[in-house]
C-alpha positions in Angstrom: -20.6 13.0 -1.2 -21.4 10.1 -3.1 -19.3 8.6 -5.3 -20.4 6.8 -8.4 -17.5 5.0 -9.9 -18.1 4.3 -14.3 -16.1 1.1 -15.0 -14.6 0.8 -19.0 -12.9 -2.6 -19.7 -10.8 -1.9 -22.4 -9.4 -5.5 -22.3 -8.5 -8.1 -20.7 -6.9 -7.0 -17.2 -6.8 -3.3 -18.7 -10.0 -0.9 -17.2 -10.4 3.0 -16.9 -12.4 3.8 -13.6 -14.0 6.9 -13.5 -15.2 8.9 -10.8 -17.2 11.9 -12.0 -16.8 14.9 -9.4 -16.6 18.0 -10.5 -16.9 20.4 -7.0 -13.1 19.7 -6.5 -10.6 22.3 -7.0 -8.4 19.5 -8.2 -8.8 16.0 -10.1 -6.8 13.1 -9.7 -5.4 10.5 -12.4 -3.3 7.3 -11.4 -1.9 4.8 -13.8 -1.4 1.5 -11.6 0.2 -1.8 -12.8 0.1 -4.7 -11.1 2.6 -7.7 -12.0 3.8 -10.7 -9.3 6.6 -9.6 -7.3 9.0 -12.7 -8.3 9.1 -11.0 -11.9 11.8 -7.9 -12.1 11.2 -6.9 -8.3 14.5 -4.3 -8.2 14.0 -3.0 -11.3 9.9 -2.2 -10.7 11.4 0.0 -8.1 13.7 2.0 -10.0 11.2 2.2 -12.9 8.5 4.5 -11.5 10.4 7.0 -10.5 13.0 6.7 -13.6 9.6 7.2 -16.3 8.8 10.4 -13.8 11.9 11.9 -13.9 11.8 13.0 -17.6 10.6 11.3 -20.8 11.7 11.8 -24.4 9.8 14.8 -25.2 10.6 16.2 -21.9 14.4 14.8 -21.5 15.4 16.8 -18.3 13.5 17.6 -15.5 13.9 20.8 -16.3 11.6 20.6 -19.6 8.9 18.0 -17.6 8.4 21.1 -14.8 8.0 23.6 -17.3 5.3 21.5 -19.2 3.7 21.0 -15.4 3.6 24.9 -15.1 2.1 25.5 -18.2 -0.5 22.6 -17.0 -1.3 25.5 -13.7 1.0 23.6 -11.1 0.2 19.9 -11.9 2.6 17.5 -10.2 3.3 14.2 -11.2 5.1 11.3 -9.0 5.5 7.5 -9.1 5.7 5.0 -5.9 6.1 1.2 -5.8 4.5 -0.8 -3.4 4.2 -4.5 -2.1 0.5 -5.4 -2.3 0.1 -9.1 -1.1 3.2 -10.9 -3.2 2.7 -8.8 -5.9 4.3 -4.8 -7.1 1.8 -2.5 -7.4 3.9 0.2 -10.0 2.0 3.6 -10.3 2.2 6.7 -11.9 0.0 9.6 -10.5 -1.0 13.1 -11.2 -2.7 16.1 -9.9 -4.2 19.2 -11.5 -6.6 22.0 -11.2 -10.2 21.4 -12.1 -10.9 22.1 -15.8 -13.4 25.4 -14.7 -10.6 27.2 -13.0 -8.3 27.4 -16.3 -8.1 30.0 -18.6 -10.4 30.0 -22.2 -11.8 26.4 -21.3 -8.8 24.7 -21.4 -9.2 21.0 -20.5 -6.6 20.7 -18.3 -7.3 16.8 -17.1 -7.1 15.9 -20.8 -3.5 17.4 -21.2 -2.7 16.3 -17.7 -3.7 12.6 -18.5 -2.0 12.9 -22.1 1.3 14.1 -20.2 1.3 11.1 -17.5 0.7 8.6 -20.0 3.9 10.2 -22.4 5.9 9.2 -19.7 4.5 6.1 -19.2 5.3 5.2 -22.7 7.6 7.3 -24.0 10.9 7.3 -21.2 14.2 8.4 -22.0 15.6 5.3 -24.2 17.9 4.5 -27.0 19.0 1.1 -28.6 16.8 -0.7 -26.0 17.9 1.0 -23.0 17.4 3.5 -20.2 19.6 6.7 -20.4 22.6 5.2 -18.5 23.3 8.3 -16.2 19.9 8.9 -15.8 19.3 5.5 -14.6 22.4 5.2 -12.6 21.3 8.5 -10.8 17.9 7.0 -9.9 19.7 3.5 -8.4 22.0 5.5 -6.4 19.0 7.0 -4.8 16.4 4.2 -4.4 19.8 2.3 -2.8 20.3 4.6 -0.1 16.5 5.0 0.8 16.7 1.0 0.9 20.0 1.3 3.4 18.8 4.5 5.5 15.6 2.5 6.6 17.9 1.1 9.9 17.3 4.6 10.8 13.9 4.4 11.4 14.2 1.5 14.3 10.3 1.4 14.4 10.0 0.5 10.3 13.4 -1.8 10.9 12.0 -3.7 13.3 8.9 -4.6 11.4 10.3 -5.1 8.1 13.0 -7.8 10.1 9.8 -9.4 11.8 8.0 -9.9 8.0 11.6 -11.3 6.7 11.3 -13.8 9.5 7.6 -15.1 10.3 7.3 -15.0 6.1 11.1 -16.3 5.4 10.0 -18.7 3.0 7.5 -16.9 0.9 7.6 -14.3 -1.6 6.3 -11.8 0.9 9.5 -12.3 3.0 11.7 -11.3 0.5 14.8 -9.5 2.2 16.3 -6.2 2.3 19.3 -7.5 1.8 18.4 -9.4 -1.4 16.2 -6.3 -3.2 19.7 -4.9 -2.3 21.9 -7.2 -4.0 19.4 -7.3 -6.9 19.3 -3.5 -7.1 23.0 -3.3 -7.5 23.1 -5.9 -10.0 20.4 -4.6 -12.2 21.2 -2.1 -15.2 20.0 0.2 -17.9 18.9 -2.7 -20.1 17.6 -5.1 -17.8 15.2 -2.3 -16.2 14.1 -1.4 -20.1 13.2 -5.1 -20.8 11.3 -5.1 -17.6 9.6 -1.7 -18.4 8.7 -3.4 -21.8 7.1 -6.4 -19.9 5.3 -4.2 -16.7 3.6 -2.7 -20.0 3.0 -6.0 -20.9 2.3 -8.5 -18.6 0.5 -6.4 -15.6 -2.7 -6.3 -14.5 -3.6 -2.2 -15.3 -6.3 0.4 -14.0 -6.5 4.2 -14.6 -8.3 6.1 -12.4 -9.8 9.7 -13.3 -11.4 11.2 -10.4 -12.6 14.9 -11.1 -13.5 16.5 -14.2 -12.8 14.7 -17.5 -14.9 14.1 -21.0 -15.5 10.3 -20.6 -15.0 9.0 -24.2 -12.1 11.5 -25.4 -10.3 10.2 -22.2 -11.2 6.3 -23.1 -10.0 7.0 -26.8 -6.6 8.4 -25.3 -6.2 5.5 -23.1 -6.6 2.5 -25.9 -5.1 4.7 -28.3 -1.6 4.2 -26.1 -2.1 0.8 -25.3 -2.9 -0.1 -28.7 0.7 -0.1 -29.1 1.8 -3.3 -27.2 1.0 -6.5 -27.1 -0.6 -7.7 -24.1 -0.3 -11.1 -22.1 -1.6 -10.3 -18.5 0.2 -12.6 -15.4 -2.0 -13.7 -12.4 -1.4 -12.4 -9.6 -1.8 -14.8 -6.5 -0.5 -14.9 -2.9 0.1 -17.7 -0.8 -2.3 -17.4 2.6 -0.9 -19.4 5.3 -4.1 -20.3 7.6 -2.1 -21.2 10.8 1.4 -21.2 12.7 2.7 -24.5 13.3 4.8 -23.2 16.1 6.5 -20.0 17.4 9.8 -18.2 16.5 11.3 -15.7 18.4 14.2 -13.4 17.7 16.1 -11.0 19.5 18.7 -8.8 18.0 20.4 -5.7 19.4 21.5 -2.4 19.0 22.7 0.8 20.4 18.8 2.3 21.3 17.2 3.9 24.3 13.6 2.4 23.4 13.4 -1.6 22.6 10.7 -2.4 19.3 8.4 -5.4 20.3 6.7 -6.7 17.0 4.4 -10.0 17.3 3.1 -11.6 13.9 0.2 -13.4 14.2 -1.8 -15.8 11.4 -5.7 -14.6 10.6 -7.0 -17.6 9.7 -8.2 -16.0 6.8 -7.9 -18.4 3.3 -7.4 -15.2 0.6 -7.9 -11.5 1.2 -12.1 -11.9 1.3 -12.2 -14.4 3.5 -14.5 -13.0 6.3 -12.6 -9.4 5.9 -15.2 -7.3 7.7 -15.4 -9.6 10.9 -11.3 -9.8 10.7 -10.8 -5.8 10.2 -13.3 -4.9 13.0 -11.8 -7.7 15.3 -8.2 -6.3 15.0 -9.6 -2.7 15.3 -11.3 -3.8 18.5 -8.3 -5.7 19.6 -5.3 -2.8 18.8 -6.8 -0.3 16.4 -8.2 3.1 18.1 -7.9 4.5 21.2 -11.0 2.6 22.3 -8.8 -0.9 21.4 -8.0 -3.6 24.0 -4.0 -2.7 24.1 -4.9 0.6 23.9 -6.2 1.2 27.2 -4.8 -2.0 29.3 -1.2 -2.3 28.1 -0.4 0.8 27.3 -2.6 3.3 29.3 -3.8 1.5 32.6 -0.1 -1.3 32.8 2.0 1.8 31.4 4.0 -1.4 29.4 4.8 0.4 26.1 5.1 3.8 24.7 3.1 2.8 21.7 1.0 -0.4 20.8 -1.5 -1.6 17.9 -2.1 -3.8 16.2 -3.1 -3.5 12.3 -4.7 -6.7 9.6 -2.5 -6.9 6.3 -5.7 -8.4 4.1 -3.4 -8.7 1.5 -1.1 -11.7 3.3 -3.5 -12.2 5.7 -1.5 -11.6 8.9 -1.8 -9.5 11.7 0.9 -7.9 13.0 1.4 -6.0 16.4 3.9 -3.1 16.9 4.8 -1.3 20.0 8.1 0.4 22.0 8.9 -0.7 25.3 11.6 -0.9 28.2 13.5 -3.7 27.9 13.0 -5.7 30.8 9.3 -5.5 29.9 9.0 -7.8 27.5 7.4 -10.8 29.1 5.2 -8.7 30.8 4.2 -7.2 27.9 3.8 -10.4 25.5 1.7 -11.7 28.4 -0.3 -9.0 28.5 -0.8 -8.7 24.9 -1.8 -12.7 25.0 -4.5 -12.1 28.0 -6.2 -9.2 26.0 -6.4 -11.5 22.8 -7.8 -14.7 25.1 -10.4 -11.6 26.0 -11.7 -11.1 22.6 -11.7 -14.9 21.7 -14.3 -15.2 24.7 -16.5 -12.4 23.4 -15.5 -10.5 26.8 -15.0 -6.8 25.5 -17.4 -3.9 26.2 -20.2 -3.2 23.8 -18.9 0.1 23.8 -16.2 -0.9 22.4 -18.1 -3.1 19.8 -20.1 0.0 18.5 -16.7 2.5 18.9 -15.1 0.2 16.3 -18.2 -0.1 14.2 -18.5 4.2 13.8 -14.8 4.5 13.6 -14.5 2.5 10.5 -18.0 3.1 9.0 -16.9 7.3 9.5 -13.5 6.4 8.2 -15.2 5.2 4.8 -17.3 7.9 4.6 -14.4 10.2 5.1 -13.1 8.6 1.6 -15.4 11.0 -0.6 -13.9 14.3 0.9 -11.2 14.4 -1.5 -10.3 13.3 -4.8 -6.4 11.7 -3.7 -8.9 9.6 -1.0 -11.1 8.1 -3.7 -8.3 7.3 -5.9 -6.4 5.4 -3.1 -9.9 3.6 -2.1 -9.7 2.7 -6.2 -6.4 1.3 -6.2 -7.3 -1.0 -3.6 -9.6 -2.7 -5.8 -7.3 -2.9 -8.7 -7.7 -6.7 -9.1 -11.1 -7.1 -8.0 -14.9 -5.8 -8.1 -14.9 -2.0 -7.3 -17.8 -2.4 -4.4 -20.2 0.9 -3.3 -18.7 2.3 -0.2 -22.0 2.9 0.9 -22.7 -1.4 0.3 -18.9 -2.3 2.4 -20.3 0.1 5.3 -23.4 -1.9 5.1 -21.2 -5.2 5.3 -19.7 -3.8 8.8 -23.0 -3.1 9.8 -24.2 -6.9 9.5 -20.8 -7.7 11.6 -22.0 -9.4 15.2 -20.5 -9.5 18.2 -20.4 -13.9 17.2 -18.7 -12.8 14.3 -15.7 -11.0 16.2 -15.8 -14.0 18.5 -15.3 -16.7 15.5 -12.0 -14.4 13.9 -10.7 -13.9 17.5 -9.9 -17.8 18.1 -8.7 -18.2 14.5 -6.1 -16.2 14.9 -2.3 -17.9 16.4 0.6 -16.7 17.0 3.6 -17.2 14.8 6.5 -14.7 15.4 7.8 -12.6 18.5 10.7 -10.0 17.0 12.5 -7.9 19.8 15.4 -5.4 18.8 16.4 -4.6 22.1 18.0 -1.7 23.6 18.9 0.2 26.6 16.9 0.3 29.8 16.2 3.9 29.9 12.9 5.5 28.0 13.3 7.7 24.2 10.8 8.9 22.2 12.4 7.2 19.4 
């Protein structure tokens, strides 16, 4: 399928982008606001899940699932995410295509009406959120914050960011969203829901079946209501490492995490992205990659190990479980296969493997509506580009090209959390 994306500035920093498809069963809206992550960081986490929880014409969950079952089953949800050093806050929903319902009810319409009540309308009084509402949503976003030292494989990496990016907005602790979280309240998270409205950078999308113009007309009828001052949103790219820090911490764990942070090179998230993506997919991406086959397959060094390009920071960051006492042998490993691609020495096979993998991956985007709307959001700052013109970009990608990102990249952070000797499948 091709898609065909129709983009409606409705101001500044404010678009709609819709993706006309109507052989879905189901179509896909998302509401997502961007804002820089030094502005109300703990309480954009508690705020998308606070205005999905129940609004003022539906004040209990109770009354918001009863209006989703009269809507055939639609489900709402809201997420927060880190997107370079900004918060990406967003609302989404999913419902049945408009020709399944009953007597031509436009369902996408009422659906789209619903998640942007919610947006605007949450459960508030005298300038704040419903205190035991809001407390109950804290509590929880609190603990999912603390259990995360149960997942040793997400610890370790979110300790190796705090580290190699310790002095940049994208290194912001745990431990300080933490403090933050626990400090924040029922007012301060309305005043910062009254400025994400405000101050963020904002694209709908609509992917399925929707009337164009009456969708438009509900959009800048709600946002017609506040007054808007969009905030840039910038990151700070850090080219190259000046030198190398290593950390080792332990704890009580069969399999030690091994997670190596590496600079791109790259100047801002466009900066020679195909050639980057395809030489970190070549390097630790598929099962065709470099670490792949020769440190974990054929050297048997690590359970796990890959290696994946955050565009947004532009860092790359290897992860991968090993024994202990493998360490070294694994770092060196890990440095030879590297030295490999910055001499142009990997197969052709290899080359091409990467090229289909991704090219195939894109295509794969137009199978379903929730996959074109995620493609969307990356591009919620930016020019939304034809997938079929970025497959054509990693098509011009040379073997030169993979060469010239290969030697740019240099190694800032080794992070170990080291266990016990013996293997887990942890």
């Amino acid at each position: 399928m091709v898609i065909e994306p129709k983009v409606s500035e409705l101001g500044e920093k404010l678009r709609i982008v819709y993706v006309p498809a109507f052989d879905f069963k189901t179509s896909q809206i998302s509401v997502s606001l961007l804002v820089p992550r030094t502005i109300n960081l703990a309480e954009n986490i508690i705020i998308p899940k606070y205005l999905t929880y129940s609004s003022k014409d539906y004040p209990s969950p109770a009354r918001l699932n009863a209006q989703l079952e009269n809507l055939y089953g639609a489900v709402t949800g809201g997420t927060v995410i880190r997107r370079g050093e900004s918060s990406k806050v967003e609302l989404s929903a999913t419902c049945i295509n408009n020709k399944f319902a009953l007597d031509g009810e436009d369902i996408s319409f009422k659906t789209l009406e619903l998640l942007l009540n919610l947006l605007f309308n949450p459960c508030a009084d005298a300038e704040k959120f419903d205190k035991e509402k809001f407390e109950l949503i804290k509590r929880l976003k609190i603990e999912d914050i603390e259990s995360e030292i149960n997942d040793k494989r997400q610890y370790a990496f979110t300790r190796m960011i705090e580290t190699m990016c310790k002095d940049e907005v994208f290194g912001i602790t745990k431990a300080e969203i933490l403090d933050d979280l626990k400090e924040c309240d029922e007012a301060s998270a309305y005043k910062a829901w009254k400025e994400l409205l405000k101050n963020a950078t904002v694209q709908i999308n609509l992917v399925g079946a929707f009337d164009e113009e009456k969708s438009k007309a509900l959009v800048e009828k709600y946002f017609s209501t506040v007054e808007r001052a969009p905030l840039e949103n910038e990151t700070v790219f850090v080219e190259s490492a000046e030198d190398v820090t290593e950390v080792t911490e332990e704890m009580d764990i069969n399999q030690s995490k091994l997670v190596i942070g590496y600079r791109s090179g790259m100047k801002s998230k466009n900066d020679n992205f195909y050639a980057e993506q395809m030489m970190v997919d070549i390097f630790g991406g598929g099962p065709y990659s470099r670490l792949f086959m020769n440190v974990r397959e054929k050297l048997s060094l690590c359970y796990y190990c890959s290696a994946r390009l955050y565009r947004e920071k532009g860092i790359v960051v290897i992860q991968s479980g090993i024994e202990k006492d493998n360490k070294q042998k694994a770092l060196d490993e890990i440095s030879r296969q590297l030295e490999i691609m910055k001499n142009g020495d990997f197969e052709e096979k290899d080359f091409i493997a990467s090229k289909s993998a991704i090219c195939d991956s894109l295509r794969g985007v137009c199978d379903t509506p929730d996959g074109i709307d995620a493609f969307l959001n990356t591009k919620i700052d930016e020019e939304i580009i034809p997938i079929e013109e970025i497959i054509a970009n990693y098509e011009k990608v040379t073997r030169e090209d993979i060469v010239e990102a290969a030697k740019k990249m240099s190694l800032d952070t080794v992070y170990m959390l080291a266990g016990k000797e013996s293997a887990s499948n942890e």
